[in-house]
N, C-alpha and C positions, 0 to 999 in steps of 0.2 A: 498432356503438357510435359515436357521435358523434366525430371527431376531436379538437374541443372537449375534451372530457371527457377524451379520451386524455391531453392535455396536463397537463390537472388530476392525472392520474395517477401522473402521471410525478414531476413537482413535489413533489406529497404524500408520493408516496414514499421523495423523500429525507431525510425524516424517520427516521437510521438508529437511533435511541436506541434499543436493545435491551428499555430496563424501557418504554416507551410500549409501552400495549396498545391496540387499537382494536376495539370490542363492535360487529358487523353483522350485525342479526336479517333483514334481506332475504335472500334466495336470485335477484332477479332477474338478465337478463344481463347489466344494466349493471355489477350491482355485484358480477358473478364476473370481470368484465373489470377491474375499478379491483382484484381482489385479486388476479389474475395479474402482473398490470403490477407492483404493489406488490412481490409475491413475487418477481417476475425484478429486481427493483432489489435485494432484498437479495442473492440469489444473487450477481447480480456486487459487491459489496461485500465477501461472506466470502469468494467467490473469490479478488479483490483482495491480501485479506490473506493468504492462503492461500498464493499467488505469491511474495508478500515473504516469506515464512517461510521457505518452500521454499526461494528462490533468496537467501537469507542463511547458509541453512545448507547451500550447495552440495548440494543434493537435483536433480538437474537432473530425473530423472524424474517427480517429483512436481509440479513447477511445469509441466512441460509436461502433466500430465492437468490440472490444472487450469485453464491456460489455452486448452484443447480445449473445455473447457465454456462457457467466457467468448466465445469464437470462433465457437461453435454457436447460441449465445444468442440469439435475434432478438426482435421487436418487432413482434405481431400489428398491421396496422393505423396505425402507426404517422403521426404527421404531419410534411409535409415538413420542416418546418424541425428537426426531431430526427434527420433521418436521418442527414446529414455527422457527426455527433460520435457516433453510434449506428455510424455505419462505419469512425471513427477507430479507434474502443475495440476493434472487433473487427478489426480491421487489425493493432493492439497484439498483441493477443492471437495469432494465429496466429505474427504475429513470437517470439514466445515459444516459441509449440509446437512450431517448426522452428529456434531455438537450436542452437545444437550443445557449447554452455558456458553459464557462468552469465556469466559478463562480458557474453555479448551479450544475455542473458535479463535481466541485472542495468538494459542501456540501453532493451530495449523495453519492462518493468515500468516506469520511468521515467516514459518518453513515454507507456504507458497514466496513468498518474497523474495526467498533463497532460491528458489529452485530458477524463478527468474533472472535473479544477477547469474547463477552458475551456469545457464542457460547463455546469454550477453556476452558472458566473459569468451567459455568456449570458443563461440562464434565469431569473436571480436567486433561484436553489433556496436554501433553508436544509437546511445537510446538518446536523441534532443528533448530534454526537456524546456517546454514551457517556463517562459520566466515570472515566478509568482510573488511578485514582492506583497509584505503583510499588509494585514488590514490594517487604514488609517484610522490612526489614533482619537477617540473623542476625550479631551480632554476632563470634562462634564461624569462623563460615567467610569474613565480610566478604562483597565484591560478586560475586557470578555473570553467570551466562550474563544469568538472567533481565531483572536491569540494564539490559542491552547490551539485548535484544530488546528490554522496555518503549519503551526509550528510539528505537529506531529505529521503531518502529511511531508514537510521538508525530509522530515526523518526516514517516511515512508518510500518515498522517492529516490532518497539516498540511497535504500535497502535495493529495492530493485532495479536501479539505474544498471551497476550502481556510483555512485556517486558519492566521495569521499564530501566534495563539498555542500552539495545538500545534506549531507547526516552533520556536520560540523552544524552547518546553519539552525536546521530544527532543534539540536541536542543544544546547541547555546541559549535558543531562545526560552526553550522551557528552564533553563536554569535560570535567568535571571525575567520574566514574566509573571509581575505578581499572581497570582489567586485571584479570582474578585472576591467580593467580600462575602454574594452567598456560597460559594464552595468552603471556605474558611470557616464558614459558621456553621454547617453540617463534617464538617470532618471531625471526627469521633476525639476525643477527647481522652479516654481512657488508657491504661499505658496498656490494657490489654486489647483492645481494638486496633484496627488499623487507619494509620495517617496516612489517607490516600495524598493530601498535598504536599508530606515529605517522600513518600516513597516516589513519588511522580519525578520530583528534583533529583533525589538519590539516583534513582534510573537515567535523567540526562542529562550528569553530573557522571556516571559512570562510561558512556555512551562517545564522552571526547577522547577514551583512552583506550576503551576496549579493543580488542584485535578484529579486524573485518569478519574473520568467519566465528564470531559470537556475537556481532550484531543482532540477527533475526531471533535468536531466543531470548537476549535482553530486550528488547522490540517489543516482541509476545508479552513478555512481564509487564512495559510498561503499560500499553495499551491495557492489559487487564484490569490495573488499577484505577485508567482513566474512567474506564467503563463502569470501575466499582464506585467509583465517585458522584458519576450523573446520575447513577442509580438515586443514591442517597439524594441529589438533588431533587429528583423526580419525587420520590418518596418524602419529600419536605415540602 
């Protein structure tokens, strides 16, 4: 397959909008090679997300199977000047799978997030994302978990789009999205412990102002604290 085309591939790909369908009556090689490339772009995308979930919800074992797959992942073919940001990502990746906590799984999820937009940008890729508006509101129970996630995946999204107004969206909605009440009632208390529910705010409260290329390590911070949170949830 032409290298040309690979590149085309690549590009095209980051077309992640879930409701786009694309109809391809050929069966030639070129265009089972344009639907592999296509198909390994999303893989590392739900992987992506997949990572952040995991490693929010202090899951360490889950984030490291899937960032095994993201680390495995290669690029039949591929052309030079994709390879450096093709070996970031997977560099990321292994960092993660060899974690030994979420704190540091929380900084190399980060830096993969980076390696992505710097990847996007280079290229001048259009990443579509899907339009995810938040969960609807139960009046009855007030804000959940769900909230909280939505909103940091807006962030996350933002990070590797990227996307100025997705990181706006998520970093707003955590600053003004109460707590529910059991996270509020295990957040430690003491002035020498830490207040995962302030520093959560503080982080995306810091997040509306920051410079784009400090995003992905304030990112990394927050996510750790989220993680250090559920913990305590889980342990309650």
């Amino acid at each position: 397959m032409p290298r040309l085309l690979i590149a085309a591939a690549l590009l095209a790909s980051c077309e992640l909008n879930e409701e786009t369908t694309v109809t391809i009556s050929r069966t030639d090689p070129a265009t089972s090679a344009l639907q592999g490339v296509q198909h390994r772009m999303h893989v590392r995308f739900q992987g992506a997300r997949q990572i952040e979930q995991a490693v929010a919800w202090n899951m360490i074992d889950k984030a490291h199977a899937e960032a095994n797959v993201l680390a495995e992942l290669d690029e039949p073919n591929i052309v030079p000047a994709w390879r450096p940001y093709l070996d970031d990502i997977q560099a990321s990746a292994r960092e993660i799978r060899r974690a030994s906590d979420v704190t540091t799984a929380a900084r190399s999820l980060a830096s993969l997030g980076q390696h992505c937009a710097s990847c996007h940008v280079a290229f001048e890729a259009h990443v579509a994302l899907s339009p995810e508006p938040p969960p609807r509101a139960n009046p009855r129970i007030g804000p959940t978990m769900a909230d909280h996630q939505w909103a940091a995946m807006q962030m996350w999204e933002g990070l590797i789009g990227p996307s100025d107004e997705r990181w706006r969206v998520g970093a707003t909605a955590l600053t003004t999205v109460p707590l529910n009440v059991v996270a509020q009632a295990v957040t430690p208390a003491s002035p020498v412990d830490v207040d995962d529910v302030a520093l959560v705010r503080l982080y995306a409260t810091r997040a509306l102002t920051v410079a784009p290329q400090e995003r992905a390590a304030l990112f990394g911070t927050l996510l750790a604290a989220c993680a250090h949170c559920h913990s305590l949830l889980r342990d309650n």
